[in-house]
mmCIF file of the N, C-alpha and C atoms, coordinates in Angstrom:
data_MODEL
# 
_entry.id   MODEL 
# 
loop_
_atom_site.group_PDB 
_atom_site.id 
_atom_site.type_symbol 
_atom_site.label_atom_id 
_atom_site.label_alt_id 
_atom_site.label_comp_id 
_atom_site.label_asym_id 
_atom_site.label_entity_id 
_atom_site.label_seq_id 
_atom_site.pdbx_PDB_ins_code 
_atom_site.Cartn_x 
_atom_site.Cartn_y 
_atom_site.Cartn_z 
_atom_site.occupancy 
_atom_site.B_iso_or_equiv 
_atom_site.pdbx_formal_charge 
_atom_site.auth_seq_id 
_atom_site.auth_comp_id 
_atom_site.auth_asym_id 
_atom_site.auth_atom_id 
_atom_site.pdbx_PDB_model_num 
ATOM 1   N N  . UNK A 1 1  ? 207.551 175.010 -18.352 1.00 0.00 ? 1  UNK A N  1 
ATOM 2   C CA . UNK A 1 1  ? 207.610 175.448 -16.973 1.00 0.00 ? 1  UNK A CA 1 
ATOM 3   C C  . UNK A 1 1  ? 209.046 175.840 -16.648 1.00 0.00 ? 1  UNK A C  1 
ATOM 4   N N  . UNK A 1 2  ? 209.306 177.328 -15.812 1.00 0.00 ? 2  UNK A N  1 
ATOM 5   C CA . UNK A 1 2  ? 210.296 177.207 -15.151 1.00 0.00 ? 2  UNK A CA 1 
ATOM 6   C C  . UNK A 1 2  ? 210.728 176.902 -14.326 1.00 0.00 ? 2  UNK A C  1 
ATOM 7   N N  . UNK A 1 3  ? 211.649 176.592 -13.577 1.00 0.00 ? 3  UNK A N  1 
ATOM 8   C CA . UNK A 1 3  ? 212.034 175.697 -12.585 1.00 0.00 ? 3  UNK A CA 1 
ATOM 9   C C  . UNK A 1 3  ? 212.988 176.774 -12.208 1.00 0.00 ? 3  UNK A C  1 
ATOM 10  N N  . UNK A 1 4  ? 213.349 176.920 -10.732 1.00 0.00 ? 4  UNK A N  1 
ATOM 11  C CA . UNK A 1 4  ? 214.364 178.036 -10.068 1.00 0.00 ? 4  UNK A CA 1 
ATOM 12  C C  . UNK A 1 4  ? 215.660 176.860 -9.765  1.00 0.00 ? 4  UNK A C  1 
ATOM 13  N N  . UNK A 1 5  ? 215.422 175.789 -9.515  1.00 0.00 ? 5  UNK A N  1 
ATOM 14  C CA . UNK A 1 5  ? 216.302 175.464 -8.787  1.00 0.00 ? 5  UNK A CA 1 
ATOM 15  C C  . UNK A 1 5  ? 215.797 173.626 -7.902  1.00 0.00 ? 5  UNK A C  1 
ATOM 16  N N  . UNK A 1 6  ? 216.436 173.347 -7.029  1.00 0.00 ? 6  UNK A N  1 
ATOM 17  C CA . UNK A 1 6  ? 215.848 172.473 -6.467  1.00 0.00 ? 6  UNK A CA 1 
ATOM 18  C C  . UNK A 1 6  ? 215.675 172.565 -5.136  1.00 0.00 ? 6  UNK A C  1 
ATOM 19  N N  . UNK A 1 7  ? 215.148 172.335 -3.985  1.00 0.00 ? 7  UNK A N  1 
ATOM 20  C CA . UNK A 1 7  ? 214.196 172.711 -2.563  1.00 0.00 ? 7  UNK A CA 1 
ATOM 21  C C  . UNK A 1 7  ? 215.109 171.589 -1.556  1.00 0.00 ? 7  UNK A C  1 
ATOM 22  N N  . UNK A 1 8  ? 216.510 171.867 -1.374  1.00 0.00 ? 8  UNK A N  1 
ATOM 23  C CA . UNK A 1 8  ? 216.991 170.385 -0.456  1.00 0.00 ? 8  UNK A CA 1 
ATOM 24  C C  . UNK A 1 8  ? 216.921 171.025 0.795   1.00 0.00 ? 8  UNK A C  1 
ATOM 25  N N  . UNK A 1 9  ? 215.982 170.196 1.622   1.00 0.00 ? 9  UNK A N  1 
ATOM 26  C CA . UNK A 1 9  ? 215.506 170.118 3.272   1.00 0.00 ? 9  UNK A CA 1 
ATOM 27  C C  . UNK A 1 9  ? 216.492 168.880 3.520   1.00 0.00 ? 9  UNK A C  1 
ATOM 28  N N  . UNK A 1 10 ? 216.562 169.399 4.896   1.00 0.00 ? 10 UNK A N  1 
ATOM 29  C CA . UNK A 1 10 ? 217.345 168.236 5.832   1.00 0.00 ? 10 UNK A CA 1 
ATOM 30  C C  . UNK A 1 10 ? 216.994 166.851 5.598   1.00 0.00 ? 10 UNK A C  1 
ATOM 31  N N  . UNK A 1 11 ? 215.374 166.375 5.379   1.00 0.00 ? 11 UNK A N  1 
ATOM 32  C CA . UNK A 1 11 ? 214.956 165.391 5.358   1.00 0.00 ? 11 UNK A CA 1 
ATOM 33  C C  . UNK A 1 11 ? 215.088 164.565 4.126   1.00 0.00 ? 11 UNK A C  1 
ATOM 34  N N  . UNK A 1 12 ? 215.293 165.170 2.333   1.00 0.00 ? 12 UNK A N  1 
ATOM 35  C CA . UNK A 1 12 ? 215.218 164.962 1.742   1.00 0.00 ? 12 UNK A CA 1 
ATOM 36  C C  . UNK A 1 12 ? 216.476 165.154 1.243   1.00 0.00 ? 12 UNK A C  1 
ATOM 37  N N  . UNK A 1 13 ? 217.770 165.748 1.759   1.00 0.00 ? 13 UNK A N  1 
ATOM 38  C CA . UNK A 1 13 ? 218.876 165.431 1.595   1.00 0.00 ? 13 UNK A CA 1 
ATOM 39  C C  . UNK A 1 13 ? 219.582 163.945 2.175   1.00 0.00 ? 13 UNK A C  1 
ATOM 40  N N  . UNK A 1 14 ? 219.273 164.029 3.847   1.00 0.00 ? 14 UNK A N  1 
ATOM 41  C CA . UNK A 1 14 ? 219.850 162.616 3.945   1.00 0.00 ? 14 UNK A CA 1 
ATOM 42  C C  . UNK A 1 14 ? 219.418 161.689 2.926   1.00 0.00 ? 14 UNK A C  1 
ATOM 43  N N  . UNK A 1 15 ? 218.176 161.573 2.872   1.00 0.00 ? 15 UNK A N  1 
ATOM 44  C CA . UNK A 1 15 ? 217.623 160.535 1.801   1.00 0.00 ? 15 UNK A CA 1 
ATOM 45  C C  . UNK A 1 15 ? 218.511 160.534 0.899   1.00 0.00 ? 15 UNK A C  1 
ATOM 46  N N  . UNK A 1 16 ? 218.088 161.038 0.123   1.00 0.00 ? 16 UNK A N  1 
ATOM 47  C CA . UNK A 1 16 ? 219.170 161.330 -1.381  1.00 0.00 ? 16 UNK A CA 1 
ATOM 48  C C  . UNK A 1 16 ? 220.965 160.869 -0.989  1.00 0.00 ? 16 UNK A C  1 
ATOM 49  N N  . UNK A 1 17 ? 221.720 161.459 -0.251  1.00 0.00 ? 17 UNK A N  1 
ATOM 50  C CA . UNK A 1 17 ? 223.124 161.241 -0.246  1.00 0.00 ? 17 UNK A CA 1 
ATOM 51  C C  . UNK A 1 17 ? 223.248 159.913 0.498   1.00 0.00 ? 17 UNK A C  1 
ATOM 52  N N  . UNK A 1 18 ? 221.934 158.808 1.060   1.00 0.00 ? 18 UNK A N  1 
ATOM 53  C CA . UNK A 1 18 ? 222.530 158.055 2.257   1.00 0.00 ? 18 UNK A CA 1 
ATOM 54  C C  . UNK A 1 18 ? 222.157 156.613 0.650   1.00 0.00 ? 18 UNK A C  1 
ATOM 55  N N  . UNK A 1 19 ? 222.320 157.318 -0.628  1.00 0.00 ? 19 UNK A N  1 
ATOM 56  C CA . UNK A 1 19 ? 222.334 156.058 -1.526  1.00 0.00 ? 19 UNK A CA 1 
ATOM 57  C C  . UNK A 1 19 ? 223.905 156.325 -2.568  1.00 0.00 ? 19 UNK A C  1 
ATOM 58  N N  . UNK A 1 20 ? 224.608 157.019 -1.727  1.00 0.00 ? 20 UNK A N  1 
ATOM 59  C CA . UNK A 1 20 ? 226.273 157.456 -2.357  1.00 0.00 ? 20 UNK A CA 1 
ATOM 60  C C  . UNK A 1 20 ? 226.257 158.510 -3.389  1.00 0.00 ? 20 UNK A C  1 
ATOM 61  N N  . UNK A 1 21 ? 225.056 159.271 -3.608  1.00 0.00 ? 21 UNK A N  1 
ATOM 62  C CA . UNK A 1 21 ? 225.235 160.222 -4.897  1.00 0.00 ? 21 UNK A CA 1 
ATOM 63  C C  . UNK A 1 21 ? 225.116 161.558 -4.283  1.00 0.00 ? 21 UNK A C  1 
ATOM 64  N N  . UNK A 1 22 ? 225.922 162.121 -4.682  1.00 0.00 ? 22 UNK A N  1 
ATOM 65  C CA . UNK A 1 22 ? 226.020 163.781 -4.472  1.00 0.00 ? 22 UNK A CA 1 
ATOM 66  C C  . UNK A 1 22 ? 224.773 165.044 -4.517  1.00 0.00 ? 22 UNK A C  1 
ATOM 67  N N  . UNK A 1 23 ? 224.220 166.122 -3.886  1.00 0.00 ? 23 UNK A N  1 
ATOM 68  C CA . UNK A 1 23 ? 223.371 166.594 -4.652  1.00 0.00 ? 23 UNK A CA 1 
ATOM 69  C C  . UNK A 1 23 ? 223.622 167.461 -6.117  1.00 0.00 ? 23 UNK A C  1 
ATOM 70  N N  . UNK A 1 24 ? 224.453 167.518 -6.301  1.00 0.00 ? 24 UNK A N  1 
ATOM 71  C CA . UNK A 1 24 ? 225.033 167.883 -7.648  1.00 0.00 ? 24 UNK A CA 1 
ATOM 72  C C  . UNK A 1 24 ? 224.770 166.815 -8.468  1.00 0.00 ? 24 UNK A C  1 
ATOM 73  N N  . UNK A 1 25 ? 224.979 165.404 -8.360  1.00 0.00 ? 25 UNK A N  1 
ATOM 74  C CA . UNK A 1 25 ? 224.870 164.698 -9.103  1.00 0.00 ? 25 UNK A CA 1 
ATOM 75  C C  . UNK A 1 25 ? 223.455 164.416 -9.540  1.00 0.00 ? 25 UNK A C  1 
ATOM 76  N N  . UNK A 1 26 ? 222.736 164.264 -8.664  1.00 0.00 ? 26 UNK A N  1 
ATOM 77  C CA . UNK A 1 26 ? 221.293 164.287 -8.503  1.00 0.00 ? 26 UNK A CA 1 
ATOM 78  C C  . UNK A 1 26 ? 220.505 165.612 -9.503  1.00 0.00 ? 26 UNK A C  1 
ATOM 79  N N  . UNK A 1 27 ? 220.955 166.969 -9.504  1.00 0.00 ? 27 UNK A N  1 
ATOM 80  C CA . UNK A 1 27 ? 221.205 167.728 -9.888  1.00 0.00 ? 27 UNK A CA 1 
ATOM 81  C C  . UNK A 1 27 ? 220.846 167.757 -11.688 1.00 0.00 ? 27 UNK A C  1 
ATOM 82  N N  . UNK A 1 28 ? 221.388 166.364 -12.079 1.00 0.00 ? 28 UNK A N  1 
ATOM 83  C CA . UNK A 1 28 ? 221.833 165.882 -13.213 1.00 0.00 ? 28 UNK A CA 1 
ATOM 84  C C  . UNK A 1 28 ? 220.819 166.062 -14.303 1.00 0.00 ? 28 UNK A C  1 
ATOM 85  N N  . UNK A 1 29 ? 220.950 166.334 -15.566 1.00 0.00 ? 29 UNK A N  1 
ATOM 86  C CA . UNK A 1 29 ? 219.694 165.990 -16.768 1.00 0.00 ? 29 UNK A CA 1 
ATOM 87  C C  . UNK A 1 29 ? 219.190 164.558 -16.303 1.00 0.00 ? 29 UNK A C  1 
ATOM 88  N N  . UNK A 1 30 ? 217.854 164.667 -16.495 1.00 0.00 ? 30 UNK A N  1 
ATOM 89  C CA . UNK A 1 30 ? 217.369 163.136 -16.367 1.00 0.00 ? 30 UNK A CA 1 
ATOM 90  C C  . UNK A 1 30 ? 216.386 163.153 -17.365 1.00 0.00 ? 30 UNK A C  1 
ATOM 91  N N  . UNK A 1 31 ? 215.684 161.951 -17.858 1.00 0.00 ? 31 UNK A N  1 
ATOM 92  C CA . UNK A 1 31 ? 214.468 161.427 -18.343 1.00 0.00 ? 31 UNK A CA 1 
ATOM 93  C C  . UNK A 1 31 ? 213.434 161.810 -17.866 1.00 0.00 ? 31 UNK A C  1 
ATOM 94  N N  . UNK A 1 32 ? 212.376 162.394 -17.965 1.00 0.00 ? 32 UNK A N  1 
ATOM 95  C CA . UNK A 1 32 ? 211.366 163.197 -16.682 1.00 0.00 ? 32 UNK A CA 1 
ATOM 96  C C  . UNK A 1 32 ? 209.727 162.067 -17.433 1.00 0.00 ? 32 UNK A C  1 
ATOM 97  N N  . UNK A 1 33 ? 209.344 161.563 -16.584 1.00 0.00 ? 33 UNK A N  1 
ATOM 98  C CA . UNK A 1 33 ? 208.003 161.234 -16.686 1.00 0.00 ? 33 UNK A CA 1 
ATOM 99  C C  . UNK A 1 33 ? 207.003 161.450 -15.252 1.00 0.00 ? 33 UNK A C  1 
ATOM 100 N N  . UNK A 1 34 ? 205.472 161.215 -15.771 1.00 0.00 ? 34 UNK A N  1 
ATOM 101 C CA . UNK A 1 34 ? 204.779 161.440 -14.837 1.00 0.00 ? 34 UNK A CA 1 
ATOM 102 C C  . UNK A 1 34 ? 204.814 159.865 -14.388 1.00 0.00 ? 34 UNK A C  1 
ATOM 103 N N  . UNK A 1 35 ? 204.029 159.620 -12.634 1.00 0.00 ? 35 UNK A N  1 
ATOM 104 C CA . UNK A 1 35 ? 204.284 158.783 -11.226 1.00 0.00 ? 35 UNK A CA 1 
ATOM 105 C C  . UNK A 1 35 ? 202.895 158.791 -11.359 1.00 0.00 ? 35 UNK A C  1 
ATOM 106 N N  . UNK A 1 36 ? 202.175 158.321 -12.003 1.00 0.00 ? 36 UNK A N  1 
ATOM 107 C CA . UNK A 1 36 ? 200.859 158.307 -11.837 1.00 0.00 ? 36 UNK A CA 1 
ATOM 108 C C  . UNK A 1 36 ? 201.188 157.872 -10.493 1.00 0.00 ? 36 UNK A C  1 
ATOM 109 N N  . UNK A 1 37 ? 200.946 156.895 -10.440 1.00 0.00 ? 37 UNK A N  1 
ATOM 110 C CA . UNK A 1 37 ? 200.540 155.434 -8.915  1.00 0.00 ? 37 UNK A CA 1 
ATOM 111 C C  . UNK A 1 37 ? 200.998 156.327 -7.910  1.00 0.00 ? 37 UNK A C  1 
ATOM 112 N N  . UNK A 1 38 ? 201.890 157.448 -7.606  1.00 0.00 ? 38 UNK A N  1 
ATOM 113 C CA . UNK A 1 38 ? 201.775 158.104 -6.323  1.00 0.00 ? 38 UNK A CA 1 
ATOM 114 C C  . UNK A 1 38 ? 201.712 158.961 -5.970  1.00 0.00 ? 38 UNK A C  1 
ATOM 115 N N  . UNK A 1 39 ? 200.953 159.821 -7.138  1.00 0.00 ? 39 UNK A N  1 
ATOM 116 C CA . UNK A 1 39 ? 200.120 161.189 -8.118  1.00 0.00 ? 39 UNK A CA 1 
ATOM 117 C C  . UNK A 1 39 ? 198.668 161.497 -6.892  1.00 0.00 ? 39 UNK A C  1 
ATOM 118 N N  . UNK A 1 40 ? 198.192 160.631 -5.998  1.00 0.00 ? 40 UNK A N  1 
ATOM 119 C CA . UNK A 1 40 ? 197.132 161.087 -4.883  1.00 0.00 ? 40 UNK A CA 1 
ATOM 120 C C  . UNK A 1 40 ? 197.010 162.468 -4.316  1.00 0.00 ? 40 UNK A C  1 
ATOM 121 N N  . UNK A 1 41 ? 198.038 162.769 -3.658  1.00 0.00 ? 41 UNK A N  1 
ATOM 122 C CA . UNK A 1 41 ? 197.675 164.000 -2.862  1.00 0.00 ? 41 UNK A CA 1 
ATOM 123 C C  . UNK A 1 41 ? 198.273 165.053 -3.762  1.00 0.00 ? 41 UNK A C  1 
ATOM 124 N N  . UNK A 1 42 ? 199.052 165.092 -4.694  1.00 0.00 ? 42 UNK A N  1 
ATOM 125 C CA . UNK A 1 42 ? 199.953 165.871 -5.433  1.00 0.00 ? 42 UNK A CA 1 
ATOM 126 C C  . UNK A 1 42 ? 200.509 165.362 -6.582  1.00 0.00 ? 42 UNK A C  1 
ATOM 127 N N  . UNK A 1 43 ? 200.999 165.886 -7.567  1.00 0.00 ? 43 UNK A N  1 
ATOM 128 C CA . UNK A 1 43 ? 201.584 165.429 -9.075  1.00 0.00 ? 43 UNK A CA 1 
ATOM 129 C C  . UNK A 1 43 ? 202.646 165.401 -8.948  1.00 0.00 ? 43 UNK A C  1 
ATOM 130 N N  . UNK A 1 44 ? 203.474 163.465 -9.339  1.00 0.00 ? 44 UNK A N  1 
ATOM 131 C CA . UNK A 1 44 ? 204.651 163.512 -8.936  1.00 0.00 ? 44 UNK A CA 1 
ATOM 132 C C  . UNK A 1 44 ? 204.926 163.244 -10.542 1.00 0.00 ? 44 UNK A C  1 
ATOM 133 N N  . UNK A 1 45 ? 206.616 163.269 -10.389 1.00 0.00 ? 45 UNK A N  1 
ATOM 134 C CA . UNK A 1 45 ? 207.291 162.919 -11.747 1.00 0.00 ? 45 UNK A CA 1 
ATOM 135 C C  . UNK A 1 45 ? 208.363 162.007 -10.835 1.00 0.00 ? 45 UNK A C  1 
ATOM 136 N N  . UNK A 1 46 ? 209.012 161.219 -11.813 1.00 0.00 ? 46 UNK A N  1 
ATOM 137 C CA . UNK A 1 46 ? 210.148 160.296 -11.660 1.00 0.00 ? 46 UNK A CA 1 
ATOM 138 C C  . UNK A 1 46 ? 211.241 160.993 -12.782 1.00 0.00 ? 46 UNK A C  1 
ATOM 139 N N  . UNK A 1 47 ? 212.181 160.718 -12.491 1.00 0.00 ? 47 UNK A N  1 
ATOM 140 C CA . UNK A 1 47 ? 213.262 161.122 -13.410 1.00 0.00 ? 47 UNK A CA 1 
ATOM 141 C C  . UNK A 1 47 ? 214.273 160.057 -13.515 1.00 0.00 ? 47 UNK A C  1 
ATOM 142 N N  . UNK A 1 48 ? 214.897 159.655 -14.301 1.00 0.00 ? 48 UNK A N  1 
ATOM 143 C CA . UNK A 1 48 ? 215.911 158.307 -14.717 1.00 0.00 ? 48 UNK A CA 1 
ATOM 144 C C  . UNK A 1 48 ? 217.227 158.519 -15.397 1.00 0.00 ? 48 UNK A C  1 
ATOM 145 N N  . UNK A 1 49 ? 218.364 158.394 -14.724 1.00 0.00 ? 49 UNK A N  1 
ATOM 146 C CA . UNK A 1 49 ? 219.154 158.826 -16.080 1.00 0.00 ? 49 UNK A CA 1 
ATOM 147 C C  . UNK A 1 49 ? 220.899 158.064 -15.226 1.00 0.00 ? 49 UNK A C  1 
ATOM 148 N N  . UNK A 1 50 ? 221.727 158.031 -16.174 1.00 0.00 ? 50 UNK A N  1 
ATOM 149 C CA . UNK A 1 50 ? 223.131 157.388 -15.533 1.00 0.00 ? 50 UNK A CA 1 
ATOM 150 C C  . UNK A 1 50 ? 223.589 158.233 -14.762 1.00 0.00 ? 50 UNK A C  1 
ATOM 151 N N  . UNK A 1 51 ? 224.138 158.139 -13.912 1.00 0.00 ? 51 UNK A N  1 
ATOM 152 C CA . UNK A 1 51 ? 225.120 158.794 -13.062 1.00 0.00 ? 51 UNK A CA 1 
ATOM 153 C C  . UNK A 1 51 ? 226.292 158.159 -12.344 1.00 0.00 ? 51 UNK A C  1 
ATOM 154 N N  . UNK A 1 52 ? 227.586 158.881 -13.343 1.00 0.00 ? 52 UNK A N  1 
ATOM 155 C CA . UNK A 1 52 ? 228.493 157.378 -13.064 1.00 0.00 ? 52 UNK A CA 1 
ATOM 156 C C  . UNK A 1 52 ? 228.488 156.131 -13.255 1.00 0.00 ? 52 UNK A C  1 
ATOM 157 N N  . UNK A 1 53 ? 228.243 155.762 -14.419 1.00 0.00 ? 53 UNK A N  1 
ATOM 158 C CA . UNK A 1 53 ? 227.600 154.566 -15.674 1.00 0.00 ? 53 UNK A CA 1 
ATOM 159 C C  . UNK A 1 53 ? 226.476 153.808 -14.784 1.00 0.00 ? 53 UNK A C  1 
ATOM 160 N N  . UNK A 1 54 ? 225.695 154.307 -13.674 1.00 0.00 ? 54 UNK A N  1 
ATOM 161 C CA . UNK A 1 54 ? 224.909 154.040 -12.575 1.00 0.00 ? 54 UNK A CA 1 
ATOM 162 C C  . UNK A 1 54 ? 223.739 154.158 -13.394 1.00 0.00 ? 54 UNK A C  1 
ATOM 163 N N  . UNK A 1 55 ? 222.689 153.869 -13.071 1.00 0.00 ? 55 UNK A N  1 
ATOM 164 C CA . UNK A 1 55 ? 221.192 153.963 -13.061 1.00 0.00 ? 55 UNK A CA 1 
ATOM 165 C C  . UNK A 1 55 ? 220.742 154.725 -12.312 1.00 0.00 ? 55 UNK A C  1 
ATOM 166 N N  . UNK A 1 56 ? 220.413 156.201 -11.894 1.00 0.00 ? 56 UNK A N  1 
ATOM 167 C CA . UNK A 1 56 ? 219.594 156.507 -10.862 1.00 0.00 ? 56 UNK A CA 1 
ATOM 168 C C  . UNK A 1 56 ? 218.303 156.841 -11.373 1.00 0.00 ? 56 UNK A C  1 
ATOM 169 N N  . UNK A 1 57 ? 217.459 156.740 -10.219 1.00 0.00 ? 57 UNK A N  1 
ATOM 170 C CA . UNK A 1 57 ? 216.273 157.387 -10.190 1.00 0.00 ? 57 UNK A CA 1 
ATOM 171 C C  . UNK A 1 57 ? 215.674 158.104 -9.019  1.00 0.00 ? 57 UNK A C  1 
ATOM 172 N N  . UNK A 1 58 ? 215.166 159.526 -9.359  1.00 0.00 ? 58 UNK A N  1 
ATOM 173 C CA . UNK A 1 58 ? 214.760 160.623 -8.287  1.00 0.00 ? 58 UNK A CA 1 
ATOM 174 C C  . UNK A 1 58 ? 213.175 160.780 -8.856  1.00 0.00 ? 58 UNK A C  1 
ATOM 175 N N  . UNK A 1 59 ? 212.199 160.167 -7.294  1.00 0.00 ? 59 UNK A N  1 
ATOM 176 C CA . UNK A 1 59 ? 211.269 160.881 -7.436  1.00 0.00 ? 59 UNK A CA 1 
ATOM 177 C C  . UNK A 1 59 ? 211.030 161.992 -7.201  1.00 0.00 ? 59 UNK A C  1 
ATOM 178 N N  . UNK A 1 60 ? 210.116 163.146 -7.427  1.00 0.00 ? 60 UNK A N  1 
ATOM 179 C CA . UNK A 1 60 ? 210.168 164.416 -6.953  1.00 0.00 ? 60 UNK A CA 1 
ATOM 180 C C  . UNK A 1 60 ? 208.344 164.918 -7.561  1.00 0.00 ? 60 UNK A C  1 
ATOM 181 N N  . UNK A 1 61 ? 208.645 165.737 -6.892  1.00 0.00 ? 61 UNK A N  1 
ATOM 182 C CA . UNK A 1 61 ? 207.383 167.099 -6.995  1.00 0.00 ? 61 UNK A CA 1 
ATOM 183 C C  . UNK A 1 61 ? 207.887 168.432 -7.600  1.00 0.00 ? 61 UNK A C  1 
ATOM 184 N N  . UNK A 1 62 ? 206.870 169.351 -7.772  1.00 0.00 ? 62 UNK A N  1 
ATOM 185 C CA . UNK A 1 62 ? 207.118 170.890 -8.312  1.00 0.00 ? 62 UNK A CA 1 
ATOM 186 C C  . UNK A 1 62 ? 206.460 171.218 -6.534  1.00 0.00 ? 62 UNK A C  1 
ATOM 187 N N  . UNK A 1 63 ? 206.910 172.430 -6.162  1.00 0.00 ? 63 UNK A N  1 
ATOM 188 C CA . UNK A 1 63 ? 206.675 173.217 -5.165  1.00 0.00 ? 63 UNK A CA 1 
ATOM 189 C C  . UNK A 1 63 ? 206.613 174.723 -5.416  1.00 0.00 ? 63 UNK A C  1 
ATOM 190 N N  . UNK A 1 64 ? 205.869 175.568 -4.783  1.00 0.00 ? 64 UNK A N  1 
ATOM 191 C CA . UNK A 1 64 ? 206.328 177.014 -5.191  1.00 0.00 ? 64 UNK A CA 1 
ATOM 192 C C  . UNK A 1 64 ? 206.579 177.730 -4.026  1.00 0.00 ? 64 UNK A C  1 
ATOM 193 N N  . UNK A 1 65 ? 207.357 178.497 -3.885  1.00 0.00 ? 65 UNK A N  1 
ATOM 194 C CA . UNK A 1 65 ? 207.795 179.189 -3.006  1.00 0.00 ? 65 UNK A CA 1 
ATOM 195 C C  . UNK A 1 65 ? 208.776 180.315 -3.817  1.00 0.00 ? 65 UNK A C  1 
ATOM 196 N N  . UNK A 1 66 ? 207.591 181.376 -3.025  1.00 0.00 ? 66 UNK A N  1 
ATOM 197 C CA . UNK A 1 66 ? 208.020 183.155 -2.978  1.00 0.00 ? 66 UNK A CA 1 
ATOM 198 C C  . UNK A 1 66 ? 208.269 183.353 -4.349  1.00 0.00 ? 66 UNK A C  1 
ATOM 199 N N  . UNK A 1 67 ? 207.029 182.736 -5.350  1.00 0.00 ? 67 UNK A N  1 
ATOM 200 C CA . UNK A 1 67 ? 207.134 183.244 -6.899  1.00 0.00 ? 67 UNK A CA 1 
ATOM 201 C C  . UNK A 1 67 ? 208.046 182.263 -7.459  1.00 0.00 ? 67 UNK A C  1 
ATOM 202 N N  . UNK A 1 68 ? 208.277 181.359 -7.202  1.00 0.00 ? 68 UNK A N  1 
ATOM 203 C CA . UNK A 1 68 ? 209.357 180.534 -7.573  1.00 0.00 ? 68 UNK A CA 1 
ATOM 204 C C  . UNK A 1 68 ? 209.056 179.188 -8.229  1.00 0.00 ? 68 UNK A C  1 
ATOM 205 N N  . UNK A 1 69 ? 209.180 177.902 -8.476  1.00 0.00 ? 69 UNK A N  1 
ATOM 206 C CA . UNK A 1 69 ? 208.934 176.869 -8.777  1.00 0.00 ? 69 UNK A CA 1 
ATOM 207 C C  . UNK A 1 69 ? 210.394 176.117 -8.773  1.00 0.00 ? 69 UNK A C  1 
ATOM 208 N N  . UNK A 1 70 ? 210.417 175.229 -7.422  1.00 0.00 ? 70 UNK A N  1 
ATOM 209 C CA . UNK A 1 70 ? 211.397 174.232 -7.201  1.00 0.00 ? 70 UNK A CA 1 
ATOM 210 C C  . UNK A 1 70 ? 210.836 173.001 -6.979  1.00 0.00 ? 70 UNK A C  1 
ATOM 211 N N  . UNK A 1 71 ? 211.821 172.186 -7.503  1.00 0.00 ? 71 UNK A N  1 
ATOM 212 C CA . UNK A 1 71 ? 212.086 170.459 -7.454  1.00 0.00 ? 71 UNK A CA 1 
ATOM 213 C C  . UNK A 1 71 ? 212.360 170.108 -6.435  1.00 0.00 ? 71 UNK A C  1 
ATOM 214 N N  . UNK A 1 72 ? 211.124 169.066 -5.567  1.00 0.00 ? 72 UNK A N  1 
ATOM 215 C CA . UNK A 1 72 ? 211.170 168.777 -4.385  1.00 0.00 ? 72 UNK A CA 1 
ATOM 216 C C  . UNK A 1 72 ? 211.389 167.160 -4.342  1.00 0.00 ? 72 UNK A C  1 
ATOM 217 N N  . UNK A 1 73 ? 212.400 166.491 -4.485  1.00 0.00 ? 73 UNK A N  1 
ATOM 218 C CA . UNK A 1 73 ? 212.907 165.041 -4.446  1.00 0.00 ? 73 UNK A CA 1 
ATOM 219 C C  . UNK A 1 73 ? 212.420 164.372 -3.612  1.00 0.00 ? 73 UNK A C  1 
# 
């Protein structure tokens, strides 16, 4: 799959930066698996990986918009 990019809304940015990590950082190569358990209305993935000898983890979705396919955290 290609991926354009990632989809940061107002709502899903505070989220993300109000745990000290950048969206660049976030941004980051990660570990990608499927979220079964919160896979209901839509197919999620989790992603895992260091950031800043840190542990993070970003849940997210695929979205499409205007021919596109972005990462919705």
């Amino acid at each position: 799959m290609k991926v354009s990019g990632f989809d940061w809304g107002h709502g899903n940015t505070e989220k993300c930066q109000k745990h000290g990590l950048s969206l660049d950082e976030i941004e980051q190569k990660l570990l990608i698996g499927p979220d079964i358990k919160h896979s209901q209305n839509e197919e999620r993935f989790i992603g895992i990986g260091k950031i800043r000898g840190k542990l993070a983890f970003v849940a997210f979705t695929f979205r499409n918009y205007n021919s596109e396919t972005l990462i919705y955290p």
